[in-house]
C-alpha positions as CSV (number, residue, x, y, z in Angstrom):
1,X,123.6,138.9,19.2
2,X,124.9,142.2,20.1
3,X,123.7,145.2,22.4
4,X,124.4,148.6,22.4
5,X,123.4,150.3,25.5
6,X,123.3,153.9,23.6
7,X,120.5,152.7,21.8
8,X,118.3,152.9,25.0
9,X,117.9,156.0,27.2
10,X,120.2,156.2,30.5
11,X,118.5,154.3,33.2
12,X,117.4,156.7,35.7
13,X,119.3,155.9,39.2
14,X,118.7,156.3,43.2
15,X,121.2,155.1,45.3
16,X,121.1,154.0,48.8
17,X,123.7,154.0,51.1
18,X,124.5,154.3,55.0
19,X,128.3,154.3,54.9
20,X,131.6,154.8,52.9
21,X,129.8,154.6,49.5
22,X,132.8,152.7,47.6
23,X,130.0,150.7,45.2
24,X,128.3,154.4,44.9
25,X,131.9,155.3,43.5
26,X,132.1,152.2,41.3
27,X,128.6,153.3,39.6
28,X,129.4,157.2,39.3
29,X,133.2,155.5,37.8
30,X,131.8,153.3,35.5
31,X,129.5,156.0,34.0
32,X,132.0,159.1,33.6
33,X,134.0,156.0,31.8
34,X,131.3,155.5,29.4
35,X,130.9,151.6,30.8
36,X,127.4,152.1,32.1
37,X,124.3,154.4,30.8
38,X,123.3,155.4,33.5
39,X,121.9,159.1,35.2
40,X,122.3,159.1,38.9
41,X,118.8,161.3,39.8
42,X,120.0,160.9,43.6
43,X,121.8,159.4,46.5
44,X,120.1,159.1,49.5
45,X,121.1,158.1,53.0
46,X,119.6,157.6,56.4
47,X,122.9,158.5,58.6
48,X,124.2,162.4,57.7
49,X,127.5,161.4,58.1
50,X,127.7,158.6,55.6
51,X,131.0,159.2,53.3
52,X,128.9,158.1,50.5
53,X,127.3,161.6,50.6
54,X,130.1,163.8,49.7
55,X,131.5,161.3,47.0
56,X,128.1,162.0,45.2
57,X,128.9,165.9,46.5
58,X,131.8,166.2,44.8
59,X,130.4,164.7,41.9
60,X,127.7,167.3,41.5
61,X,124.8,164.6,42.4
62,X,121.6,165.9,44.3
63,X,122.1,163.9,48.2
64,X,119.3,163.7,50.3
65,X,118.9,162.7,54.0
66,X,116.2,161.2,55.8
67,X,116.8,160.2,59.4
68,X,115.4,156.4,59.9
69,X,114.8,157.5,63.8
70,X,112.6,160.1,63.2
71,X,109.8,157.5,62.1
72,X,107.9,155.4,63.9
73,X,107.7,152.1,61.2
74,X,110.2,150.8,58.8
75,X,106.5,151.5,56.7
76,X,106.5,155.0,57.3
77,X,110.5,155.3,56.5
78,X,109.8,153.9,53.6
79,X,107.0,155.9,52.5
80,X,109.2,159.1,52.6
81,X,112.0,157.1,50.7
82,X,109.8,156.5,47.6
83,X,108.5,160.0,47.7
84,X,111.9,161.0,47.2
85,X,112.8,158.5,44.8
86,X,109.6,159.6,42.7
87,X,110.1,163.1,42.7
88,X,113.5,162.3,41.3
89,X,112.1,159.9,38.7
90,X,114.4,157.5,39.5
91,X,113.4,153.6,37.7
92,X,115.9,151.8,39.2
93,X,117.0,151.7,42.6
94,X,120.3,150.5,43.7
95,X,120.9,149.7,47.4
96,X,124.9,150.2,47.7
97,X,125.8,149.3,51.9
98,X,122.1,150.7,52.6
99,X,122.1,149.0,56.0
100,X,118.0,149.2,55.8
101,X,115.6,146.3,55.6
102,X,113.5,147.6,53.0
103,X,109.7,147.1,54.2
104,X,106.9,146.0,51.2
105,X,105.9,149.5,50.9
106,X,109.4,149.9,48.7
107,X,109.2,146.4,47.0
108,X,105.6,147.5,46.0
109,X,106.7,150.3,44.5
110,X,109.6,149.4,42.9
111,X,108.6,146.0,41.8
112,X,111.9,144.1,40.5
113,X,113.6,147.7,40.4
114,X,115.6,147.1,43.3
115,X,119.0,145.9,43.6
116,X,121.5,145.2,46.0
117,X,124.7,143.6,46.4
118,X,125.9,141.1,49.4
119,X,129.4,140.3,50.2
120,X,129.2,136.0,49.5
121,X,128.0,133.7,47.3
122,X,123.9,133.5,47.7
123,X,122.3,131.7,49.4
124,X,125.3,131.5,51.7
125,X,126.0,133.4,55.0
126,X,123.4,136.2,54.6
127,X,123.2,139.2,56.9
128,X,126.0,141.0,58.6
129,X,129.2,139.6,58.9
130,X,129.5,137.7,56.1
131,X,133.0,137.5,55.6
132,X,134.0,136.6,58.7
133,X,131.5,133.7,58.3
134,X,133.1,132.3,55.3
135,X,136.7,132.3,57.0
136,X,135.4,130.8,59.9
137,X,132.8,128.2,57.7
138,X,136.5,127.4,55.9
139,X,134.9,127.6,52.9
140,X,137.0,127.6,49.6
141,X,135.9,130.3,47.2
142,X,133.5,133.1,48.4
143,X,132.3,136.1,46.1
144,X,130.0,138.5,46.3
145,X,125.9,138.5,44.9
146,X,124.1,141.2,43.0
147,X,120.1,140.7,42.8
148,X,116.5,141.7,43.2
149,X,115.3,142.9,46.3
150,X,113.0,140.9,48.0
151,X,111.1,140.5,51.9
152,X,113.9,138.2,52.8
153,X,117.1,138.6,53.8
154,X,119.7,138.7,51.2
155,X,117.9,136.0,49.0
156,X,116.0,137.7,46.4
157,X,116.4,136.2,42.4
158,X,120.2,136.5,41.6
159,X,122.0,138.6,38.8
160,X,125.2,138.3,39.0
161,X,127.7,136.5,40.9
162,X,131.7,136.4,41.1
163,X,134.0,134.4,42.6
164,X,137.0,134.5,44.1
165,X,139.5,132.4,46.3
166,X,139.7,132.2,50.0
167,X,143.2,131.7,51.3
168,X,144.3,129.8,54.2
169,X,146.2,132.6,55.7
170,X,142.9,135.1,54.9
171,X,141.7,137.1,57.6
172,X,137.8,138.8,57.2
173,X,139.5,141.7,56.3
174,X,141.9,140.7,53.8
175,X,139.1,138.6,52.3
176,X,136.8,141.3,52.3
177,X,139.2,143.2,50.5
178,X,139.6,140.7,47.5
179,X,135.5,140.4,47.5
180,X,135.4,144.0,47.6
181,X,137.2,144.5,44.7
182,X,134.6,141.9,42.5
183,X,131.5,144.0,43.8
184,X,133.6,147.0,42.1
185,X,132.9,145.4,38.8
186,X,129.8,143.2,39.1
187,X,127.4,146.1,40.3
188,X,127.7,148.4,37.7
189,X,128.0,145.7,35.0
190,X,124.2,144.4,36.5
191,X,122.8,147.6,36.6
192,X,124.1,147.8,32.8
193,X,122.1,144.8,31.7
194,X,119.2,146.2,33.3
195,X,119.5,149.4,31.4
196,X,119.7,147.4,27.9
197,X,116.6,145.4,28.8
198,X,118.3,142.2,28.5
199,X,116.7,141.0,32.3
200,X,113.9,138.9,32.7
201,X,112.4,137.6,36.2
202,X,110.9,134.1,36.2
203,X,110.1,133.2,39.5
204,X,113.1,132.5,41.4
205,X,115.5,133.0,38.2
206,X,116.4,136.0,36.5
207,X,117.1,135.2,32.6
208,X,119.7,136.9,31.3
209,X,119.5,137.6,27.3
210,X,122.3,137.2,24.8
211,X,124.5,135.8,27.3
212,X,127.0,132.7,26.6
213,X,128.7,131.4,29.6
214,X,131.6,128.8,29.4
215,X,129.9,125.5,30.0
216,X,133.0,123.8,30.9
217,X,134.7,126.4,33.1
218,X,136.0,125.2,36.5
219,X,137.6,126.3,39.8
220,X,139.6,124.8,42.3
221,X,141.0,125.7,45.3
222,X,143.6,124.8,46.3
223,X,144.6,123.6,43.1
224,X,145.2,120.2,41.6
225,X,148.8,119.3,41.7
């Protein structure tokens, strides 16, 4: 089965963010490359110096900013984010380093049309920090999480996950640099599959269709000698 994401209109976009906006720059990338079908309606952020800001500048996206400390609730924060998002028409919303709990007035709104991506492997080490967790934890392999916004924290129905090593010599940063590099190609590539139609939630699972993953395809680290 094949898919050709030409055949369906370009998903319309918001992006989040609160800082340097590198996964903002992965998605505007991946569509000037013809890898995504995508229109990015609007970046917003709630600090007014977020880097993320003049990347979507510079590459002639509307930015908007809305102050988080001017409202009294998360609620009321939100409120004024969807009525952005709406006049935009944005369908999709992608949270790129949004450093925002999003409150149920979003998640009602934008039901399953919210996506984020987290520096580990869900359901491991959510929250802030979680690099430096995994080096500490000694863990093996660590990665980096795409999925579907929910109340909790980081543990919403997954989309997409990658892998990658963690070294014995890795410090957080060095490891956050490798993981970093994954979320470069797993975010747009999720918000691709979206825009094809090929997702489906079922409860805790999102179904992916036409995919065909190696059944017999194995890591280890370190390695068998």
């Amino acid at each position: 089965m094949s898919f050709n994401s030409q055949s369906r209109p370009p998903v319309r976009l918001g992006v989040l963010i609160s800082g340097e906006g590198t996964n903002l720059q992965a998605i505007i990338d991946a569509v000037r490359k013809g890898a995504l079908c995508a229109e990015i309606r609007v970046v917003i952020s709630n600090r007014k110096e977020a880097r993320g800001l003049e990347r979507a500048r510079q590459a002639g996206i509307p930015t908007c900013f809305i102050d988080h400390r001017t409202y009294r609730s998360r609620e009321e924060f939100d409120r004024h984010l969807v009525e952005a998002l709406l006049a935009h028409q944005v369908e999709l919303v992608a949270c790129a380093g949004f450093m925002r709990l999003l409150s149920p007035v979003m998640l009602r709104a934008f039901p399953n049309r919210i996506m984020n991506i987290h520096p580990a492997l869900c359901p491991a080490f959510p929250g802030l920090n979680a690099q430096r967790a995994a080096c500490d934890y000694g863990v093996r392999f660590s990665g980096c999480s795409v999925f579907f916004v929910t109340e909790g924290v980081d543990d919403g129905p997954i989309i997409v996950q990658a892998v990658v090593p963690v070294m014995q010599t890795d410090s957080e940063q060095t490891l956050a640099a490798r993981i970093q590099a994954a979320e470069h190609l797993i975010y747009p590539y999720a918000i691709r599959l979206f825009q094809e139609g090929r997702l489906e939630v079922r409860g805790r699972k999102v179904w992916i269709d036409g995919v065909s993953p190696v059944e017999n395809q194995m890591l280890i680290n370190p390695p068998l000698e």
